[in-house]
N, C-alpha and C positions, 0 to 999 in steps of 0.2 A: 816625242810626247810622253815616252813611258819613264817620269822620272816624279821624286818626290812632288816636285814645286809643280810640275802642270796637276799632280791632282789634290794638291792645295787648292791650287785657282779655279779648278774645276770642280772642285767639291763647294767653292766661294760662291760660284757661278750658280748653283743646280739650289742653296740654298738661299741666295736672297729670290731666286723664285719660287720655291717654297713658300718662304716669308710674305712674296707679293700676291700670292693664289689668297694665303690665309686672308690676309688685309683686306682684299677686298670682295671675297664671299665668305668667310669664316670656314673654308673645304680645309682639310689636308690631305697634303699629295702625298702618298705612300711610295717610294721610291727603290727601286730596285738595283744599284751604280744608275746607271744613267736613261731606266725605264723610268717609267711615269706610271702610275693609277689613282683613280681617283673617280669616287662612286656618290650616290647620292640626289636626290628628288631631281628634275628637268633644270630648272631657273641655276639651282646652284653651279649645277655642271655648266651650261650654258655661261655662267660668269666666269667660273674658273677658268673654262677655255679659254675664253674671252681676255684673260688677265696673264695667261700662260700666252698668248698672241703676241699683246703690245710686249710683257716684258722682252721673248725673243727679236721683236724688231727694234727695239731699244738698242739690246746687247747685240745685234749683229747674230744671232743663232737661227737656226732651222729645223724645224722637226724631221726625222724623218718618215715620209708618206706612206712608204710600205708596212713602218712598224706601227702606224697612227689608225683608231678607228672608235669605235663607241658601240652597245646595243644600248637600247631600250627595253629596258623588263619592266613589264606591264600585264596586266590580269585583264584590260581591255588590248591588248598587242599595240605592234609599235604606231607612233606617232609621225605622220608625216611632214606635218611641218615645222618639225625639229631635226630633219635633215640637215637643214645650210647652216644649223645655227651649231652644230658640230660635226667635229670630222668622220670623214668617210671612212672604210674599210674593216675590217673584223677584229676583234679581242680575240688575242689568241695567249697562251703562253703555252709552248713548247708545240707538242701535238694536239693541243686543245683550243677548240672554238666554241668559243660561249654563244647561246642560241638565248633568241628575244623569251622562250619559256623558261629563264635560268638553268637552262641543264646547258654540261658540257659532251660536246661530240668530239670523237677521233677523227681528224682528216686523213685519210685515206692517201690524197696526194704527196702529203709531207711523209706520209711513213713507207712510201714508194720510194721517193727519193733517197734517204738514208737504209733501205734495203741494199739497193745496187753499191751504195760502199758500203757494207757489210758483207755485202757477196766479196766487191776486190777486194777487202781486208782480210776476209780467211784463206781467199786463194791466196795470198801473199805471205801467207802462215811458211814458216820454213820447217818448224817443229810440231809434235802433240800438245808440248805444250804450253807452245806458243799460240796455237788453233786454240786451244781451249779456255787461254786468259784471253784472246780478244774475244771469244764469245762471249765469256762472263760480263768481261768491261760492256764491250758494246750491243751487243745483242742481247743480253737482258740486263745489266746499270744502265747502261744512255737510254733505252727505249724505254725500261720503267720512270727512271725520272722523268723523262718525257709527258709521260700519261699522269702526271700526279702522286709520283713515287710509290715506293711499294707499302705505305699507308695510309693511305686516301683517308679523310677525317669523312665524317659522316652526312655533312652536306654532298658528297657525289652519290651517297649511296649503294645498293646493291648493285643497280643495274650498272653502274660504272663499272665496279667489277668484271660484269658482263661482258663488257663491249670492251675491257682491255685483254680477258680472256680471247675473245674474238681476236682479238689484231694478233695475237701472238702464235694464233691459230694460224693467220692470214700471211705473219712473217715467216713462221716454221714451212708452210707451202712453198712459200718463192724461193726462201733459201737452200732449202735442199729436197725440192721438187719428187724427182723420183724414189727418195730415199725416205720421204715423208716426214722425217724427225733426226733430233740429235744425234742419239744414238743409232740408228742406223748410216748414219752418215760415217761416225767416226768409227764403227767397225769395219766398215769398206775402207777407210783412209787409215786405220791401225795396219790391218792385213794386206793394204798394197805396199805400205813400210816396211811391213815386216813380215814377208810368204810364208818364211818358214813358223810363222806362230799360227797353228792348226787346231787351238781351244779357243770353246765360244767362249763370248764377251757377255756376259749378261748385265744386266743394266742397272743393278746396284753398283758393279767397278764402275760404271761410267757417273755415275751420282754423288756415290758416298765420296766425305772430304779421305783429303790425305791423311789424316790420323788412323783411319780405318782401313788403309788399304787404297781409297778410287783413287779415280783422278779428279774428284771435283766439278764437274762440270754441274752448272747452275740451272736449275728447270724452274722459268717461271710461274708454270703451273702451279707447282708446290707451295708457293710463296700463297698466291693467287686462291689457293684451294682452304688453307688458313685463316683466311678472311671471309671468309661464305659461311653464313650467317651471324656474323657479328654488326651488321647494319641493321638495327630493327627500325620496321617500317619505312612508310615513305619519306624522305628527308624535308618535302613540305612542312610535314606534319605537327613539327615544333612550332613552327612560326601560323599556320592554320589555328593552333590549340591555342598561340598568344593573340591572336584578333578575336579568334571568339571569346576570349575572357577578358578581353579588353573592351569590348562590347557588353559585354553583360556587367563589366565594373561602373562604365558609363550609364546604363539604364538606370542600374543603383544609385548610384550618386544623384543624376539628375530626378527620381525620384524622392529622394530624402531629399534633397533640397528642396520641391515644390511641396511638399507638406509640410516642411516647415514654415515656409513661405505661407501657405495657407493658415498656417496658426498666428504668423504675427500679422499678418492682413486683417484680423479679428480684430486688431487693435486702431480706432479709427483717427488717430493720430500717426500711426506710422502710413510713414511718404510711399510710394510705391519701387516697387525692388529690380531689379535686375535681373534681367532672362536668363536663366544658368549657362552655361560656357556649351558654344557648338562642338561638336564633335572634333574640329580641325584645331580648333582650341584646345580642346580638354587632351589633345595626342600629339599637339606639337612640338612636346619637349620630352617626349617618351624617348629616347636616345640619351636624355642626360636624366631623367629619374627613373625609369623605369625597373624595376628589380628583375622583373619576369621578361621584358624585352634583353635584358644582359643574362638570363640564363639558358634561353633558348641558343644566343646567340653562341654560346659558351659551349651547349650541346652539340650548334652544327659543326663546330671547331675543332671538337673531340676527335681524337684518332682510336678507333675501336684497335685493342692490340690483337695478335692468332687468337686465336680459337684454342678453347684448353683441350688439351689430348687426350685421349683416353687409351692410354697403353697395357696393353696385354701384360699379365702377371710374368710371364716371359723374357719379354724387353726387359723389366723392371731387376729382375733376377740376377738376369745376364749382366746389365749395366753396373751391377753392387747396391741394387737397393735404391731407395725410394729419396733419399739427400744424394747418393751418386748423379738420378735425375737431373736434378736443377743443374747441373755442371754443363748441359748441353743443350745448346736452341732448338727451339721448336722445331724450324723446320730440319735438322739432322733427325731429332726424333721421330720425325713422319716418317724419312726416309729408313731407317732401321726397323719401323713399325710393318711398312709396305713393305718390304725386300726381306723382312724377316727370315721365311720359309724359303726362300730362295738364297738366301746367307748362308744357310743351316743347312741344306744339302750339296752346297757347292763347296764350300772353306769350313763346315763345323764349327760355326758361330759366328758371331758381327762382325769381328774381323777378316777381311779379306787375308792378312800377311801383318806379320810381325812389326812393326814400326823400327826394332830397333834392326832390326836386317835390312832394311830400308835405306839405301844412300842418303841421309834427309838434306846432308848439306849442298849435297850436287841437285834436287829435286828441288831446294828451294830458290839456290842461283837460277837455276833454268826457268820457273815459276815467276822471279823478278828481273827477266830482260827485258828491255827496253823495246814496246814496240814503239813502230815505225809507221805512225798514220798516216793513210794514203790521203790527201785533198782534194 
């Protein structure tokens, strides 16, 4: 199946039901290769399934059940007999389950399950630094993208933050248990490689990139820590702010129309008039005019970037000055900021060791071998 022409047919396939969703509720299915989404008031969703049914029984296709499910977000909670009329089981994508309050939750059981191969993936590390590209890879890339990647747009909000700090809390635990954390992991695993190396490790080598000396090793926190307070307020609170002025636009309106109304009523030739537009009326097409409903929506989409730094005149020195800066990522900068004083009395400056005395070509082949993932 893995050739041009099947995903020809099958991109042929995934779009005339596309095509047949729109046709007959006006939804569009937002599609992912061969996921499906697709949001929107009760009725439409209800027909789109609906229409997403027959075309599979037509074409001979099947959904599948375990990846198939729906909530209901509702400010009255969910509706029950809109159960049968869509499918069962949970929204999820990746680690995330969407809750009938629109917030997402970590599943705890899924991030159990890819703990235990993360645990056999580093035992099966042959090298340092081959332990410490699966880490990176898998234990903080796979697991951040998992949660919403490492810049959650501002509909998760703070607290998402929170409870991804948690899980990495909750991963750092099971993975290396009595060792409590990275770094003390890979100084016991440094020093049983190598007995005869009898200088401590401190935990800027284990952080800082290879240009500076470390080894690299990627701390989610830091990522994590960059992001704390660049959410302001509650992520409701765009869409709270656009009902209430959508409310108060309506009073308006439907006030200036009934005095106007009132003045030509004075005129006892004119017929009598028409009851201004109900509410359901006056907001049914706020999706396609709305200016203020597409700016909120625009804000919850936004990705807040770090958090600006505020680095010591020292860093800044060290570095070559204040355009040196910009040459290097926030998060390197944190980590020369926090390890600074610890730099400085262990190597006499940011640099751990010279780069150019650095094997780099042998550092980088062993840096890009090929793991070997365990399934």
């Amino acid at each position: 199946m893995s050739s041009p022409l099947a995903d020809v047919f099958g991109e042929l396939i995934l779009f005339c039901m596309d095509y047949s969703v729109w046709q007959s509720s006006g939804s569009h299915v937002y599609r992912l290769h061969d996921d499906f989404w697709l949001w929107g008031s009760a009725p439409s969703c209800i027909q789109s399934w609906q229409a997403m049914n027959d075309y599979a029984t037509v074409m001979g296709l099947q959904f599948n059940t375990e990846k198939t499910g729906c909530v209901h977000v509702s400010r009255t909670g969910p509706n029950p007999s809109l159960q049968d009329l869509l499918p069962h089981g949970d929204v999820r994508y990746g680690f995330l389950k969407l809750l009938p309050n629109a917030h997402f939750t970590i599943d705890r059981s899924l991030v159990d399950k890819h703990i235990e191969k993360l645990v056999a993936q580093l035992a099966s590390s042959k090298s340092i630094f081959m332990w410490i590209r699966t880490w990176n890879m898998y234990g903080m890339g796979f697991f951040t993208s998992m949660v919403g990647g490492a810049q959650p747009a501002n509909c998760f909000g703070a607290q998402h933050i929170a409870k991804v700090q948690s899980m990495f809390s909750y991963v750092c635990a099971r993975v290396f248990r009595d060792e409590a954390n990275v770094t003390n992991h890979l100084r016991k695993r440094i020093k049983e490689r190598f007995p005869w190396f009898t200088h401590s490790l401190v935990d800027a080598f284990m952080f800082l990139p290879i240009e500076f000396g470390g080894l690299g090793v990627q701390n989610p926190f830091v990522s994590l820590a960059l992001l704390n307070g660049r959410f302001a307020g509650d992520p409701e609170s765009p869409m709270t702010d656009f009902f209430k002025a959508e409310s108060t636009a309506y009073a308006t309106a439907q006030a200036s129309y009934e005095r106007a109304c009132a003045i030509l009523l004075r005129n006892p030739e004119q017929r009598p008039l028409e009851a201004f537009l109900s509410l359901s009326e006056y907001t049914g097409r706020r999706e396609h005019t709305s200016r203020e409903l597409l700016e909120a929506y625009q804000t919850l989409l936004k990705r807040p970037g770090p958090d600006r730094l505020r680095l010591s005149k020292e860093i800044v020195a060290m570095l070559g000055g204040t355009q040196a800066v910009e040459n290097y990522s926030r998060y390197n900068l944190w980590l020369l900021e926090q390890y600074r004083q610890e730099l400085v009395e262990n190597f006499g400056g940011l640099r751990i060791i010279d780069t150019k005395l650095l094997p780099m070509g042998t550092i980088k082949l062993a840096r890009k071998q090929r793991i070997k993932w365990r399934v």
